[in-house]
Phi, psi and omega in degrees: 000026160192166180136132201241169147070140189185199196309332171063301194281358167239322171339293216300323182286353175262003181240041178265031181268118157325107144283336200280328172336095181228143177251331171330140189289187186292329190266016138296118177324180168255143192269184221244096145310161200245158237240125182259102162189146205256119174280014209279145165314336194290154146254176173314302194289323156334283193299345197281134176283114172269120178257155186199146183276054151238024190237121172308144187291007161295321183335288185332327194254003148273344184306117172270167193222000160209158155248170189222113173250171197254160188279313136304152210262006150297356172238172194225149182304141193219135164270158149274124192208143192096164157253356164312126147322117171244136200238170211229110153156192179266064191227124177296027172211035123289165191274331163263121149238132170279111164286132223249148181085343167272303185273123163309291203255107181075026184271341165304003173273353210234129184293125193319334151232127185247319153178147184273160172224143174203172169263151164229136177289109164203141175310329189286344183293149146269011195234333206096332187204139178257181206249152169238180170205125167220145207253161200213342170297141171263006182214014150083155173246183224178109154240133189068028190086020174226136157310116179279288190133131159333092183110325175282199184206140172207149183306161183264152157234111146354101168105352152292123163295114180251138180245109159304161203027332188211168183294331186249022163260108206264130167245342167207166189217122183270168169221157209217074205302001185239337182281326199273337158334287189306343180251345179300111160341133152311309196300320182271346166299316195307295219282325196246171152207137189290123200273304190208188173272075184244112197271106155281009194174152179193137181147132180076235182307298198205187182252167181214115171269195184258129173229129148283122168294103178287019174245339162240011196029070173267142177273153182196141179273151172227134167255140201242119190222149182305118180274120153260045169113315192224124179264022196289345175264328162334266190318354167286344170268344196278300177321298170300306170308343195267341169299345196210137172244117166229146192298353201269005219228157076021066195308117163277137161261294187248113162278134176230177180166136167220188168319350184223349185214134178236119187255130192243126158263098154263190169301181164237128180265102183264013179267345154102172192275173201278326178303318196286352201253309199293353180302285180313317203240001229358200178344154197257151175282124174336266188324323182273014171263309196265011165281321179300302161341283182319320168315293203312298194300024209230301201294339187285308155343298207274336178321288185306322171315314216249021197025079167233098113046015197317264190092358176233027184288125165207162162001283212302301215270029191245161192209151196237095148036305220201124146322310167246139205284340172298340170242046210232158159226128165304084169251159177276167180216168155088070163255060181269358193243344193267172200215119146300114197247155144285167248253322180236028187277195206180118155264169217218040156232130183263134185224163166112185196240118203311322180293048155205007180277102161328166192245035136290303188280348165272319188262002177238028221285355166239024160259002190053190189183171189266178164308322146013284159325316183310297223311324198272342174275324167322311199285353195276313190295301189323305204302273169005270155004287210263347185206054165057348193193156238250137159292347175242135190202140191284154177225140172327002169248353212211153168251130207309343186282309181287334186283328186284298211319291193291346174063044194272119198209137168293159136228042185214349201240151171061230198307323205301329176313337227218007183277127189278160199283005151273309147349300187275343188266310188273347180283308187315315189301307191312325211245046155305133188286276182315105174288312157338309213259007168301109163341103170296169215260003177259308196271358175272299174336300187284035204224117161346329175286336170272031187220354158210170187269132177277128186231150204292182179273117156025131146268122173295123198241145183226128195263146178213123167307000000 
């Protein structure tokens, strides 16, 4: 669930992957997406072709010029080199072999050549060459979740995800060494260097890794976002965030940004985001949600004060301190969405991510709408929080669009018996249909469930003679 930077300007379009995905009825927990992270040692200066007049004059066709690292630690880091066709599946002469007792998952799905990946030399690159992936398989390869097709071919871009047999068995994430050469601010090179591929994060624009300052070795995360022409709306989430400091918020130390790229350096958060924590540990114990909550609304508080906008709260973008929740601060992240509104103004672009998309924004998007939208998506985390699984989820009679629109949800079944009825007072308020008639974000702070310890309700025991 996280990590920044790389060829950026095509990448950035692939990271808009939904972790969050579920098709599960409602009264299924949500299963475990599996956590995209890459251990491998290399960096940008690692990685890099060093020329030296003792190098044979062969170097170019040994020289790697992509990598391919893997989402599981059954695959292993792969260069890419040469103009040869390289080829990927289990038949002992690919240049990749999936081996049966290493790979876990799906290998009988995967063809003894399943699909190559090369270059071709063309003048329209800015690099000199475009990169390919041809598919050869019977049970399909997949970049970024689309199907290439058998027998076809499609570019490879710097930051595209290959998946085998199904879209989301994800095996590798290329990276593209010349490209990403080309695109890195000077300024942010001088200062930073990306320390390995550990995807910390996806999601909006671009992903976000880890970078070290090399001059205090501040460990510090970077988001790497696409410049469209102008990098002046880019550059807008690094502007907002750097307008405001809360212990709840997600700190810009540097915005950096040349013709193709804008790169935003924040702190680094090392407890991973809250879905990936409720994935692992499931549900938060009533007390410990609602002191971390209380924070969390606080933090929301100084947002709006200062007329802002999120429109995109979820899990993913909350990010935790800490593993452990007795040492944990809740922060928001990801304002890649947000807008400065004045105290009675409306925005009138619908964004965000639909299980948690108020039902203004879905049924009204051009009558616009308020800050509000936090409250009813905040209230999409609480629900999340205290029981493991989203309130809204598509099921075979109703679509995810109609459970909001209708505000149709459990509180009753499973955990919700053992949740107290100020708990349970407050999801309802929050995740109100009629946003008028919606909790305000003064009065969720001021709301009986923070203001005594709560304890769940009673079971009724029948007593017989």
């Amino acid at each position: 669930f996280f990590v920044n930077l790389f060829s950026i300007h095509k990448i950035l379009r692939m990271s808009n992957v939904n972790l969050n995905e579920s098709t599960s009825s409602s009264s299924e927990p949500l299963s475990h997406s599996e956590k995209s992270t890459f251990s491998s040692s290399y960096s940008i200066a690692s990685t890099l072709p060093v020329t030296s007049s003792e190098e044979c004059t062969s170097q170019e066709e040994t020289s790697a010029w992509g990598i391919l690292f893997p989402f599981k630690p059954c695959y292993t880091t792969f260069e890419l080199t040469g103009d040869k066709k390289i080829s990927f599946g289990r038949h002992p002469k690919c240049s990749y072999i999936f081996i049966d007792g290493v790979v876990t998952d799906y290998f009988l799905h995967i063809s003894k050549k399943h699909f190559n990946i090369y270059k071709e030399y063309d003048s329209r690159s800015e690099i000199g060459y475009i990169v390919y992936l041809e598919d050869h398989s019977f049970c399909g390869t997949y970049i970024n979740k689309d199907l290439v097709g058998k027998e076809k071919k499609r570019v490879l871009s710097s930051g595209d995800i290959i998946s085998l047999a199904i879209p989301n068995n994800r095996i590798f994430f290329y990276y593209d060494i010349a490209l990403e050469k080309e695109n890195l601010p000077k300024a942010f090179s001088i200062k930073y260097i990306i320390n390995s591929f550990v995807i910390l994060g996806e999601g909006g624009y671009g992903v976000v890794k880890q970078a070290t300052n090399k001059k205090t070795q501040e460990i510090v995360a970077v988001k790497i976002l696409k410049s469209c022409g102008s990098n002046k709306d880019l550059a807008y989430e690094g502007t907002i965030i750097n307008s405001i400091k809360h212990p709840g918020i997600v700190e810009v130390k540097d915005i950096y940004e040349n013709d193709k790229i804008v790169i935003i350096v924040m702190e680094y958060v090392a407890g991973g985001d809250l879905l990936a924590y409720i994935l692992d540990q499931g549900p938060i114990p009533e007390l410990k949600c609602k002191s971390l909550f209380l924070k969390l609304l606080e933090a929301l508080q100084h947002l709006h004060d200062n007329n802002i906008v999120h429109r995109d709260i979820k899990p993913e973008n909350i990010l935790l301190t800490s593993k452990d929740l007795n040492n944990c601060i809740l922060k928001i992240t990801d304002f890649g969405l947000s807008r400065f509104v004045s105290d009675q103004s409306y925005m009138h672009t619908a964004v965000g991510t639909i299980n948690y998309c108020a039902p203004e924004l879905i049924n009204n998007i051009y009558s616009g709408y308020t800050s509000a939208v936090d409250i009813w998506s905040i209230g999409c985390v609480l629900y999340i929080m205290l029981c493991a699984k989203p309130p809204f989820q598509k099921n075979a009679n109703q679509t995810i669009d109609y459970q909001i629109m209708k505000g149709i949800y459990d509180l009753s079944d499973g955990i919700w018996k053992n949740i107290s009825d100020d708990g349970k007072d407050l999801v309802k308020r929050m995740l109100t249909v009629n946003s008028k008639n919606r909790i305000s974000l003064k009065d969720s702070i001021c709301h009986p469930w923070f203001q005594k310890n709560n304890k769940p309700p009673l079971k009724k025991v029948k007593f017989t003679n």
